[in-house]
C-alpha positions as CSV (number, residue, x, y, z in Angstrom):
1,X,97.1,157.1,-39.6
2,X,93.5,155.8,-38.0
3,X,93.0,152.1,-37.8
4,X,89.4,151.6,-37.6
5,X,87.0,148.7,-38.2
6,X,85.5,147.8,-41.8
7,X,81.9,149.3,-42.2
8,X,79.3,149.7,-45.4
9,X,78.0,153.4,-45.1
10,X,75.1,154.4,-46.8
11,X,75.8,155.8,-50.4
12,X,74.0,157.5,-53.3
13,X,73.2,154.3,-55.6
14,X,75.1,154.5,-59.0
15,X,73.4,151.6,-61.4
16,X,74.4,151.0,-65.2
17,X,71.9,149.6,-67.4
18,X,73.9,148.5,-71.0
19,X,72.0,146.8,-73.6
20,X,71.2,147.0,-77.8
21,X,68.4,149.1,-79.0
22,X,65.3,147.4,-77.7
23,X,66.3,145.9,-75.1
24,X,63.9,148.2,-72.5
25,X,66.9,150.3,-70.8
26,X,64.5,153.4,-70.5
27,X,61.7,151.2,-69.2
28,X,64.3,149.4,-67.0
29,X,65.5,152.9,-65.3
30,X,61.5,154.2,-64.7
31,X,61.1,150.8,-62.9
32,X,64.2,151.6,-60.8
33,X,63.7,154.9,-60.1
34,X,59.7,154.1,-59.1
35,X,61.2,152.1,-56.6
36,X,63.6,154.3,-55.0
37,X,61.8,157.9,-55.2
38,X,58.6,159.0,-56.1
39,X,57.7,160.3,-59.7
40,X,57.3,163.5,-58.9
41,X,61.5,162.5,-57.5
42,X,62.5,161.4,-61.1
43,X,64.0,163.3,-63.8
44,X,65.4,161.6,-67.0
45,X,68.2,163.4,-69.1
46,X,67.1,162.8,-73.0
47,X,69.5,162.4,-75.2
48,X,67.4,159.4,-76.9
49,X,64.5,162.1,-79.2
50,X,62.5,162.3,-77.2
51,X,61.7,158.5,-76.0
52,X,61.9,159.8,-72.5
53,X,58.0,161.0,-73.1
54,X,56.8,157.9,-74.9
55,X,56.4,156.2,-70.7
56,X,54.3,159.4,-69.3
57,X,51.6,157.3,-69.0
58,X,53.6,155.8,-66.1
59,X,53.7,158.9,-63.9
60,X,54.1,162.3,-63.6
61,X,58.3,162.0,-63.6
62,X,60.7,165.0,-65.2
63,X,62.6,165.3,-68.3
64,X,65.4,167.5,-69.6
65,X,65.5,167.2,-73.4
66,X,69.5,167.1,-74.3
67,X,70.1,168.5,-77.8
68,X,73.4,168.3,-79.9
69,X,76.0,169.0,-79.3
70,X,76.8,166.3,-76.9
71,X,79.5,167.5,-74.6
72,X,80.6,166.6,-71.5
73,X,80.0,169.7,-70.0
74,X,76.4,169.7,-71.6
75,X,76.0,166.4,-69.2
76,X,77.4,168.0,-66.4
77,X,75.2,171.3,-66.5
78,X,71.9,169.1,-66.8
79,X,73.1,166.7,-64.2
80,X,73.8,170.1,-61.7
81,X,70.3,171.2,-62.9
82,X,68.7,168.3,-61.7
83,X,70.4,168.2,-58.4
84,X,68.9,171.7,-57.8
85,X,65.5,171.4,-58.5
86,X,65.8,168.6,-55.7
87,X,65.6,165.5,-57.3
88,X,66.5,162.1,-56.3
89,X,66.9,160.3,-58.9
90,X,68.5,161.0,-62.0
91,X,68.1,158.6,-65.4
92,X,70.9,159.6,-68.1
93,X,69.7,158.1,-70.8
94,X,72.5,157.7,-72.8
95,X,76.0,158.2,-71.8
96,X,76.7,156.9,-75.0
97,X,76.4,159.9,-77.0
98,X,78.8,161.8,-74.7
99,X,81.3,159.3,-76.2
100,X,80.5,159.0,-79.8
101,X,77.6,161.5,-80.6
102,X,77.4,164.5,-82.5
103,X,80.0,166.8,-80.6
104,X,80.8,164.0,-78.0
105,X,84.3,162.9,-77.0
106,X,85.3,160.8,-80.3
107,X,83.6,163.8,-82.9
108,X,86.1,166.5,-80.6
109,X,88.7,164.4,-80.6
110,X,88.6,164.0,-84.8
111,X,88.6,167.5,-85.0
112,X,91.6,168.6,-83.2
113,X,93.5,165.7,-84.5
114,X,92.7,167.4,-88.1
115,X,94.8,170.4,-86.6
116,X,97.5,168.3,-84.7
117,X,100.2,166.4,-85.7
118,X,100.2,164.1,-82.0
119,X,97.4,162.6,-80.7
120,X,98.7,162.1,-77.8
121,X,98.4,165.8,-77.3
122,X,94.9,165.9,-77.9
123,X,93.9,163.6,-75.4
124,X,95.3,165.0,-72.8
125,X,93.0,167.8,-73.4
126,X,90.1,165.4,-73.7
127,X,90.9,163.3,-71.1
128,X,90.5,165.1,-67.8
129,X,86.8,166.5,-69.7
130,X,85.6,163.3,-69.9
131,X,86.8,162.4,-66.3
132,X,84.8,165.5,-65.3
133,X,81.5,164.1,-66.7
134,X,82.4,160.7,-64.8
135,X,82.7,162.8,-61.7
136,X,79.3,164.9,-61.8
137,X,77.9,161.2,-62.0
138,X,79.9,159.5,-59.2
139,X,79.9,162.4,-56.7
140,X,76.3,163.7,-57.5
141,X,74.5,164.0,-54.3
142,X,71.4,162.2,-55.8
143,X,71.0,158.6,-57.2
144,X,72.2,158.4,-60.8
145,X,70.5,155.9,-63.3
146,X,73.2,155.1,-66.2
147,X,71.6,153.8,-69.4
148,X,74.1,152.9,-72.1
149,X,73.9,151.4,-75.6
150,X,76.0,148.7,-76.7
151,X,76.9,146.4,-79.7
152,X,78.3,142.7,-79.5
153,X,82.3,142.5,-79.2
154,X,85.3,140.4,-80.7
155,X,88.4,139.0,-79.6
156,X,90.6,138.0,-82.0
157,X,92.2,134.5,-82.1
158,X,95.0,132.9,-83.5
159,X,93.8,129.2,-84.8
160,X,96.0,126.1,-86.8
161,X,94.0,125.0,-89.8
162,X,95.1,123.2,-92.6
163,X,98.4,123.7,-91.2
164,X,98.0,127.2,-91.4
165,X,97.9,130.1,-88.8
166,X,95.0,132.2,-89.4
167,X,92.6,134.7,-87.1
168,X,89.0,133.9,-86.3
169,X,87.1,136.6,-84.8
170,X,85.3,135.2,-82.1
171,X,82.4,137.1,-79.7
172,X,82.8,137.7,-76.2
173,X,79.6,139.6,-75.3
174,X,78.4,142.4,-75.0
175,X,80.0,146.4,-74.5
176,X,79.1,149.3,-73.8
177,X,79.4,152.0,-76.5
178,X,81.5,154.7,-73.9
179,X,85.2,154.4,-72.8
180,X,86.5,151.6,-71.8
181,X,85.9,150.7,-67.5
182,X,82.6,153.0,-67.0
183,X,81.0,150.3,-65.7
184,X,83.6,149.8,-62.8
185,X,82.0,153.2,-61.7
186,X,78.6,151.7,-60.6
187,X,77.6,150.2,-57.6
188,X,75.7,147.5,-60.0
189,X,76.0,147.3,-63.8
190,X,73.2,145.2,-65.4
191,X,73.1,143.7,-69.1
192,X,70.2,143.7,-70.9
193,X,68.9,141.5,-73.7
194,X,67.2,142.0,-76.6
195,X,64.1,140.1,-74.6
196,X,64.8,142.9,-71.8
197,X,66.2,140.2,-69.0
198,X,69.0,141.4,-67.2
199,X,72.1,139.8,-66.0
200,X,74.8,141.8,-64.3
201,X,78.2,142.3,-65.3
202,X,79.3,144.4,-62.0
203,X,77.8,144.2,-58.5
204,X,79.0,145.8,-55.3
205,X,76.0,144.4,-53.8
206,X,76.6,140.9,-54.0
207,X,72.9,140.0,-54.6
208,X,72.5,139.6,-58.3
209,X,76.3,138.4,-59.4
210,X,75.8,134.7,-60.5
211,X,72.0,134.4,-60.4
212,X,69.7,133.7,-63.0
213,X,68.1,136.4,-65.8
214,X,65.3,138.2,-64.6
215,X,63.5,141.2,-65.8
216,X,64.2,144.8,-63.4
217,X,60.9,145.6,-61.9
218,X,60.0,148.6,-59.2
219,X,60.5,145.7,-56.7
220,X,64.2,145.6,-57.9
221,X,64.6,149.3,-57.0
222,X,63.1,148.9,-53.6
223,X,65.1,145.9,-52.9
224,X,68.5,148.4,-53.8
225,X,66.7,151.3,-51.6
226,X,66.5,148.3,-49.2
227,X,70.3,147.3,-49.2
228,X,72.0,150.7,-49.0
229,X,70.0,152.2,-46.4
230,X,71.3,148.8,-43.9
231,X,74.1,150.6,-44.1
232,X,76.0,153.1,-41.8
233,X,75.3,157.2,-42.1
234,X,77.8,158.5,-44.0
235,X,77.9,161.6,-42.0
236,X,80.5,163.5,-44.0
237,X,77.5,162.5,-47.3
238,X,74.9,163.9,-44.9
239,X,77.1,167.3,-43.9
240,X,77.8,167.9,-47.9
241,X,73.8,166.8,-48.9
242,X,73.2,169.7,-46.1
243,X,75.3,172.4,-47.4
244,X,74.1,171.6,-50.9
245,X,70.9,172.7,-50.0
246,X,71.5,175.4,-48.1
247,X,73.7,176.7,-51.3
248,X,70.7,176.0,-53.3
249,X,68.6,178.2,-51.4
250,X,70.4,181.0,-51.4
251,X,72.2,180.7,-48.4
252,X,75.6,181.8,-48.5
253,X,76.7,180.6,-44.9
254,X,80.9,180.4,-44.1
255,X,81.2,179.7,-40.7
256,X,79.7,177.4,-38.1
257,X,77.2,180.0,-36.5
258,X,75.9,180.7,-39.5
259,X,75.3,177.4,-40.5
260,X,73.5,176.2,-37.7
261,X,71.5,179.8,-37.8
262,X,70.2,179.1,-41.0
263,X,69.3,175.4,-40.7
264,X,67.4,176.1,-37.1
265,X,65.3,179.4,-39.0
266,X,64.8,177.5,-42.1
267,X,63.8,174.0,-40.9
268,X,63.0,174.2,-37.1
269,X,65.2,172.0,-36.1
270,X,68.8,171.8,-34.5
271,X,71.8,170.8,-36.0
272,X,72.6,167.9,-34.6
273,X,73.4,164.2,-36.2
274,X,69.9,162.6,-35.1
275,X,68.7,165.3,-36.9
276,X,70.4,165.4,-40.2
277,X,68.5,163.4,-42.2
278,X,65.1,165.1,-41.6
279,X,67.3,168.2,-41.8
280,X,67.8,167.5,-45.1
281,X,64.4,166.1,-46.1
282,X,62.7,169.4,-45.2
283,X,65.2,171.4,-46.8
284,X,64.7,169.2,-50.4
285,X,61.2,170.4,-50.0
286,X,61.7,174.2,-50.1
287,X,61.5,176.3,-53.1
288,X,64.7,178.1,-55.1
289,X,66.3,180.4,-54.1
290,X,64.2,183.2,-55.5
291,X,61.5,182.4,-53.3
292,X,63.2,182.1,-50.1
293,X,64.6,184.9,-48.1
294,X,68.0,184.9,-47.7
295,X,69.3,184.3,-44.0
296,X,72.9,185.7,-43.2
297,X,74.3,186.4,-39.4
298,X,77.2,188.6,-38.7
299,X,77.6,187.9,-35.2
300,X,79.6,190.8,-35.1
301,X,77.2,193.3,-36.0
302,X,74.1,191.8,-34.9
303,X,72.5,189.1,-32.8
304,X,71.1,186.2,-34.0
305,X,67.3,185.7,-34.9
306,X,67.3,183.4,-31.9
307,X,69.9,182.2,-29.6
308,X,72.1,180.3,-32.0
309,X,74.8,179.6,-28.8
310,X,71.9,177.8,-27.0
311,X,72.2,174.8,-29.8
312,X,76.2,175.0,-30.2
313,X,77.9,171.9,-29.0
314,X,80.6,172.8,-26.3
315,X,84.1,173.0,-27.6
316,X,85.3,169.4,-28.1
317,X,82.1,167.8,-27.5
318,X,81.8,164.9,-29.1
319,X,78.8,163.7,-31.1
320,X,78.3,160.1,-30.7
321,X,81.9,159.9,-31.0
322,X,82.8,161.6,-34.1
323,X,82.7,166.3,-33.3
324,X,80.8,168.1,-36.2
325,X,84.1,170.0,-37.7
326,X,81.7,172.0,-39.9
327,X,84.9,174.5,-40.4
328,X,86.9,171.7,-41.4
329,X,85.6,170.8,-44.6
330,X,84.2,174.1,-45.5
331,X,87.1,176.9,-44.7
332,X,86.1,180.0,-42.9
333,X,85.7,183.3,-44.4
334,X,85.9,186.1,-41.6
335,X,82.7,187.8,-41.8
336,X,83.1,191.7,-43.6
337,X,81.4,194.2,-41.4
338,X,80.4,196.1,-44.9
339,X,79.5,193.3,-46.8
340,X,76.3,191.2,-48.0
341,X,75.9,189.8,-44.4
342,X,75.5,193.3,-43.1
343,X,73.7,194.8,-45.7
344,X,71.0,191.7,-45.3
345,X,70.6,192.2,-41.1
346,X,70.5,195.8,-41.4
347,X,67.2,195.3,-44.3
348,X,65.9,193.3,-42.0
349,X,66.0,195.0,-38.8
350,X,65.0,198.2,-40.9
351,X,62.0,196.0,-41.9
352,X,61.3,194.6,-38.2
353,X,61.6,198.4,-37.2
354,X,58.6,199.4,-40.0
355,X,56.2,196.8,-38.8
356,X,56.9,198.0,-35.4
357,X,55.5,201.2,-36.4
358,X,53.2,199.8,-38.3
359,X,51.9,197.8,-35.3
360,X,52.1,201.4,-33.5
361,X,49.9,203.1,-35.7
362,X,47.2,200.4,-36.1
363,X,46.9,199.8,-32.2
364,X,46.5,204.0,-31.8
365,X,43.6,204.1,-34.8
366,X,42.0,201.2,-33.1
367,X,42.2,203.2,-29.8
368,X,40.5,206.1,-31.3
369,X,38.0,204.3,-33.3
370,X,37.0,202.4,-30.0
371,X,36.6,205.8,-28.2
């Protein structure tokens, strides 16, 4: 066990935005996002007809249109989809109808009850879905944008009247219309009203909990941008943000060489920690996969396009006190001397080897048209 000091590190934002129909979540979230990202940054998972287009006019910000059926997995897969077309920001606008739209949790769940006797049995196979979708949201390597509908809640009390014991429904708020404790997921969770003030019902942050109404602006999202970046590198974030691009690119790198070959061809830069973030700025800038040529080293077959143990760190050497274990959280798969790696260094040597000749020939036609 490591005892070690209390620190915030930086961490993708996670913000809920929970309110009736009309009460400008959609609005809310493009104000949010304008602040933290640019538009071009933005995308906004539809589930709401459409309404994600009615704000274009705002800027030129992304939309995947979500059709029925609503399942988790459907969340999931345009959540992934945003993450690699680079985004930063993702709106979901709503994670309501995962939980009670057409072919969301509550509609699957009436279904296989129709076919089961226990219904305990049926929600242990809906269950660990659902957590799934909570995890693409809480572990995405982008900021995530939550809006969530909700309708006015009851407790009900036992009161003495007349000399009688009888129940009075009484309202206690507002509640979001998913299962119960999503909001506990978000690093802030605000409420909207139907006059589209906010008030906050969760906040990690400390900076809104007990203060008055106000309406979320682009200044709010800056102010969030603000907050989280005071805080320390999360370098294992960084190493994972790193390898996700790499992965999106086409890059199927195992072990450490290869790793640090591809980031230094691909970016120009060295993979070190001072470097990480603009590391991983250049790499969100690249095209897919499809348009990039794929970089693979088998160190046992062939060297490196340059002189990848130039920029390895010496064995145990430390980087401002904590090593790069690349290996540690990504396990090693021995390179195969007939495999893809192989195959890829020996098209491109080939290649290198015809522009040689090509150079060759061009130099001697020159030479004989000069004579």
């Amino acid at each position: 066990m490591i005892i070690r000091k209390a620190e915030r590190k930086q961490a993708k934002l996670r913000i809920g935005l929970f309110g009736p129909s009309g009460s400008g979540k959609t609005m809310s979230a493009l104000k949010l996002a304008a602040g933290l990202t640019s538009w071009e940054k933005t995308l906004i998972i539809d589930t709401e007809n459409g309404s994600a287009d009615l704000y274009s006019h705002l800027g030129p910000y992304n939309v995947i249109h979500l059709e029925p059926p609503f399942s988790p997995e459907r969340y999931i897969e345009a959540i992934k989809a945003a993450e690699d077309a680079g985004m930063e920001v993702i709106i979901v606008d709503s994670i309501s109808h995962e939980w009670s739209g057409v072919g969301g949790v509550l509609e699957i769940a009436d279904q296989l009850s129709a076919s089961s006797k226990n219904s305990f049995t049926v929600w242990t196979k809906l269950t660990p879905r659902h957590n799934r979708f909570i995890d693409s949201i809480v572990q995405s390597t982008i900021n995530v944008i939550c809006c969530g509908r909700s309708k006015q809640d009851y407790v009900l009390n036992q009161v003495e009247k007349n000399g009688k014991t009888i129940t009075v429904p009484e309202k206690v708020g507002m509640k979001a219309i998913t299962r119960e404790g999503f909001e506990y997921e978000m690093t802030v969770a605000f409420d909207l009203a139907i006059n589209n003030f906010a008030s906050t019902s969760k906040d990690r942050t400390g900076n809104f909990k007990g203060k008055p109404e106000f309406l979320i602006s682009e200044e709010t999202g800056k102010f969030l941008k603000e907050w989280n970046e005071s805080g320390v590198p999360d370098k294992k974030f960084l190493k994972e943000k790193i390898m996700h691009n790499l992965k999106r690119l086409g890059q199927e790198v195992k072990t450490k060489e290869q790793i640090m070959t591809a980031v230094s061809t691909i970016t120009g830069l060295e993979l070190i920690e001072e470097n990480f973030d603009e590391i991983i700025a250049r790499l969100e800038q690249l095209p897919k996969e499809e348009e990039l040529p794929i970089i693979e080293v088998n160190e046992n077959l062939n060297p490196a396009p340059f002189n990848a143990v130039e920029t390895r760190p010496a064995p145990g050497e430390s980087l401002d006190g904590d090593e790069i274990d690349w290996t540690k959280d990504f396990p090693i798969e021995p390179p195969k001397e007939d495999g893809p790696m192989a195959r890829a260094m020996n098209k491109i040597n080939a290649e290198k080897e015809k522009d040689k000749q090509g150079s060759l020939i061009d130099n001697k036609s020159t030479a004989y048209v000069n004579r």
